[in-house]
C-alpha positions as CSV (number, residue, x, y, z in Angstrom):
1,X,-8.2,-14.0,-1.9
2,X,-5.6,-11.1,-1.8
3,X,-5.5,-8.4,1.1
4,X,-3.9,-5.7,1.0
5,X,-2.0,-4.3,4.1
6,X,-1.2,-0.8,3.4
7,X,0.2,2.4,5.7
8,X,2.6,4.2,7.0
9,X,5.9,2.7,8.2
10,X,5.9,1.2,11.8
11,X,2.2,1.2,11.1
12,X,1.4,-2.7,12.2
13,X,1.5,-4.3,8.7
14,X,3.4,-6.7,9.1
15,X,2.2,-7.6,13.1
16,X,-1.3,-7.6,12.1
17,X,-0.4,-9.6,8.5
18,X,1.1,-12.2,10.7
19,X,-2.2,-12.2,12.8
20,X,-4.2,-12.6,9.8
21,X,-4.7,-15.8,8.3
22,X,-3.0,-16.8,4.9
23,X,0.4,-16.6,3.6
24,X,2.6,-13.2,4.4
25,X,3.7,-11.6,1.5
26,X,6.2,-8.8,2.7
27,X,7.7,-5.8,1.8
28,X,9.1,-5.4,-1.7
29,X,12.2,-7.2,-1.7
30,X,13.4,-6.0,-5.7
31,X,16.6,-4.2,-6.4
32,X,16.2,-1.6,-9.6
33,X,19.5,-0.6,-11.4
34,X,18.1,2.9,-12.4
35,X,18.8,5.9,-11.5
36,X,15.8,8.2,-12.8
37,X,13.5,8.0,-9.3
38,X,10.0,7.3,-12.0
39,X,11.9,4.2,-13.6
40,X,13.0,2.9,-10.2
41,X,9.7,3.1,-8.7
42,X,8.1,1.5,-11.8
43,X,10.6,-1.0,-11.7
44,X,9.5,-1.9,-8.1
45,X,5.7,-1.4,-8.9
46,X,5.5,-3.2,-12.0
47,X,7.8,-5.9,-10.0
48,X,5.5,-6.7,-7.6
49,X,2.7,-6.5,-9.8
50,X,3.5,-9.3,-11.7
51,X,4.6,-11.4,-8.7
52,X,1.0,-11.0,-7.5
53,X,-0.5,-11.6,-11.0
54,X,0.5,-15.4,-10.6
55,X,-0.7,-16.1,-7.2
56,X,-2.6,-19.2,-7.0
57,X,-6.1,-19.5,-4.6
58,X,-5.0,-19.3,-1.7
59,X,-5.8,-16.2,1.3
60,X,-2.8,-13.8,0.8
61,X,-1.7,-10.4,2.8
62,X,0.3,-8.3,0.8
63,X,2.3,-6.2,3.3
64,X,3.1,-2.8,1.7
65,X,0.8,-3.3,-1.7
66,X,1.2,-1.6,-5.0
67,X,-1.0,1.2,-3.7
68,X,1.7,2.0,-1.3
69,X,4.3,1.6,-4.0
70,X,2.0,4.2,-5.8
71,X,1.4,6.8,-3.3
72,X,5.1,6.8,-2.5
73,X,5.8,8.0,-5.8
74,X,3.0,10.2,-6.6
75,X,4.3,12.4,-3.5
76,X,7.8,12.6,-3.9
77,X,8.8,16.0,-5.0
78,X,10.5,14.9,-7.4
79,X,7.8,13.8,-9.8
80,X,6.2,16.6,-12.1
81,X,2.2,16.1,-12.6
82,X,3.4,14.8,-15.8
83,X,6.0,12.2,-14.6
84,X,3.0,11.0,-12.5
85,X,0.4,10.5,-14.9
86,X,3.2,8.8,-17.2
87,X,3.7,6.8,-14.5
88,X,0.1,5.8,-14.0
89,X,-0.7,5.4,-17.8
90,X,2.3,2.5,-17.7
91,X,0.9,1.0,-14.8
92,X,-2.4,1.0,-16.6
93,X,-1.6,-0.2,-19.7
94,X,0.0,-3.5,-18.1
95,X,-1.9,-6.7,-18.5
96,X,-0.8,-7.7,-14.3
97,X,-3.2,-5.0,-13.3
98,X,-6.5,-7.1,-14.0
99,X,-5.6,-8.9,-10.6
100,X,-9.1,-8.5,-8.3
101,X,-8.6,-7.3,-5.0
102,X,-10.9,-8.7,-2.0
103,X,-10.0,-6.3,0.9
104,X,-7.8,-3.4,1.5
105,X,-6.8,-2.4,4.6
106,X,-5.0,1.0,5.3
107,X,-3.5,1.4,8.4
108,X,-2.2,4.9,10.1
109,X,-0.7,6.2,13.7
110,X,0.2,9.4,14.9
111,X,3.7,10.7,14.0
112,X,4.8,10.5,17.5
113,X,3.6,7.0,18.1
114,X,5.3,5.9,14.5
115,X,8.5,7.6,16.0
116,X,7.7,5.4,19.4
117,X,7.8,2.6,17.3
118,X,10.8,2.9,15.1
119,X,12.7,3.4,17.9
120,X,11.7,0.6,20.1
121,X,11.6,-1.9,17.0
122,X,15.8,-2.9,16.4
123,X,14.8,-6.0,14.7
124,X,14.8,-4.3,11.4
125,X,16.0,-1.1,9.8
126,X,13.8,1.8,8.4
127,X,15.7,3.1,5.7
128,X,13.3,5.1,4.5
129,X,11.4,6.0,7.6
130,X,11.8,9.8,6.9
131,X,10.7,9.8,3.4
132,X,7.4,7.7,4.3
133,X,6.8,10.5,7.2
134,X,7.4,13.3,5.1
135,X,4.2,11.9,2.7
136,X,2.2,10.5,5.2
137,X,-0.4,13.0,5.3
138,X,-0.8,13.0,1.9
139,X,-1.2,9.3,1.8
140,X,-3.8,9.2,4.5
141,X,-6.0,12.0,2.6
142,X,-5.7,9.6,-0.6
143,X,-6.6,6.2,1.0
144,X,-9.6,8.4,2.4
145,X,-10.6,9.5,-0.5
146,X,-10.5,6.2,-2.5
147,X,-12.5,4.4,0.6
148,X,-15.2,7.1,-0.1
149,X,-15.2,6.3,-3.8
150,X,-14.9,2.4,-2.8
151,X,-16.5,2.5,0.8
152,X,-17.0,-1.4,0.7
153,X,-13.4,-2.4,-0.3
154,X,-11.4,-0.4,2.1
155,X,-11.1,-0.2,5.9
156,X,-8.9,2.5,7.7
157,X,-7.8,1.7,11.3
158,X,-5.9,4.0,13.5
159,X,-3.6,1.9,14.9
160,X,-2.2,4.3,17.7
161,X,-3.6,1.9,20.4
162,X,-3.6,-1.3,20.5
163,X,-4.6,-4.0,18.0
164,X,-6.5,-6.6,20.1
165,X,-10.2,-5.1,19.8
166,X,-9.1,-4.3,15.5
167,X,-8.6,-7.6,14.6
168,X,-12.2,-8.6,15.7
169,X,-12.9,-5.7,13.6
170,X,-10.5,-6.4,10.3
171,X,-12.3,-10.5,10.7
172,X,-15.7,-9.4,10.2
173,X,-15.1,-7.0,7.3
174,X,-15.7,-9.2,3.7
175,X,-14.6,-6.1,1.5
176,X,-16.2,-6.1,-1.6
177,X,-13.6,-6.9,-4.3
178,X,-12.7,-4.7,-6.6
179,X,-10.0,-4.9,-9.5
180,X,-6.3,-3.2,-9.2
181,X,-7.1,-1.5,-12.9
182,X,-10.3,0.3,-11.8
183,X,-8.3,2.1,-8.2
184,X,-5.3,3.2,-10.9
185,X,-8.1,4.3,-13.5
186,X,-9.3,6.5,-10.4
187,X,-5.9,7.4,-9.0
188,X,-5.6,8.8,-12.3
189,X,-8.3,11.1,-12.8
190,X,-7.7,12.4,-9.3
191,X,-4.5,14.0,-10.8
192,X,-5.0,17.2,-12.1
């Protein structure tokens, strides 16, 4: 069973992964030598695409998925519509991608509370902090938008307050599973 743990940075994905039963998968942890921003990010995506292609039965939370990988780079002004859909149409065309999703779970805060957050949390560094924030709102409209088109496979939880009563809530959604191929098929059309 894979979970996905997706959101903005100093969201809760990795506190409520460690909640979660099952084995932590965290944050993308691949270097890339290029320099072109598209063949980085692909790099990274197609990365940790294949390190979840040969996961074995067991109940795993993917902190920061591929769909975050994705978003990040369909945002960044630096992409042309193009360079996206280039993008996409490699990620598609990968045999990794047939790997079937059971649950997706997108989590968001207010700016100012992910700015609380950074700032009280010294146990790691936010490199790219800034970056996420600048996309946020465009990532938030797109995880919206696919948990209308997939309304049993995603759950969005504003995590501005505390977890406590949303892990009661995250336990007793199943998700309907749903394969990685068909969400980059839709991401897809959705570019215009």
């Amino acid at each position: 069973m894979i979970t996905f743990i997706d959101g903005g940075t100093a969201s809760g994905k990795t506190t409520l992964a460690n909640k979660l039963n099952g084995i932590h998968i965290t944050e993308n942890k691949y270097l890339s030598k290029k320099h072109d921003f598209l063949d980085r990010q692909f790099d990274f995506t197609s990365q940790r695409l294949k390190e979840l292609y040969f996961l074995k039965n067991e109940i795993y939370n993917i902190d920061t998925s591929l769909l975050s990988l994705i978003s990040f780079t369909l945002f960044s002004k630096e992409n042309t519509k193009e360079d996206k859909k280039i993008f996409l149409d490699r990620l598609i065309k990968m045999p990794e991608n047939s790997i079937k999703i059971d649950k997706i779970i997108y989590l968001f805060a207010l700016k100012k509370v992910l700015y609380e957050r950074k700032d009280k949390d010294s146990s790691r560094e936010r490199n790219s902090f800034k970056n996420n924030i600048l996309h946020l709102d465009k990532e938030i409209k797109l995880y919206i938008l696919l948990s209308s088109i997939y309304p049993e496979s995603f759950l969005i939880i504003d995590t501005s307050k505390p977890m406590k009563e949303k892990i009661k809530m995250i336990d007793i959604f199943k998700g309907k599973s749903l394969f990685l191929n068909d969400i980059l098929k839709t991401i897809r059309k959705l570019i215009k």
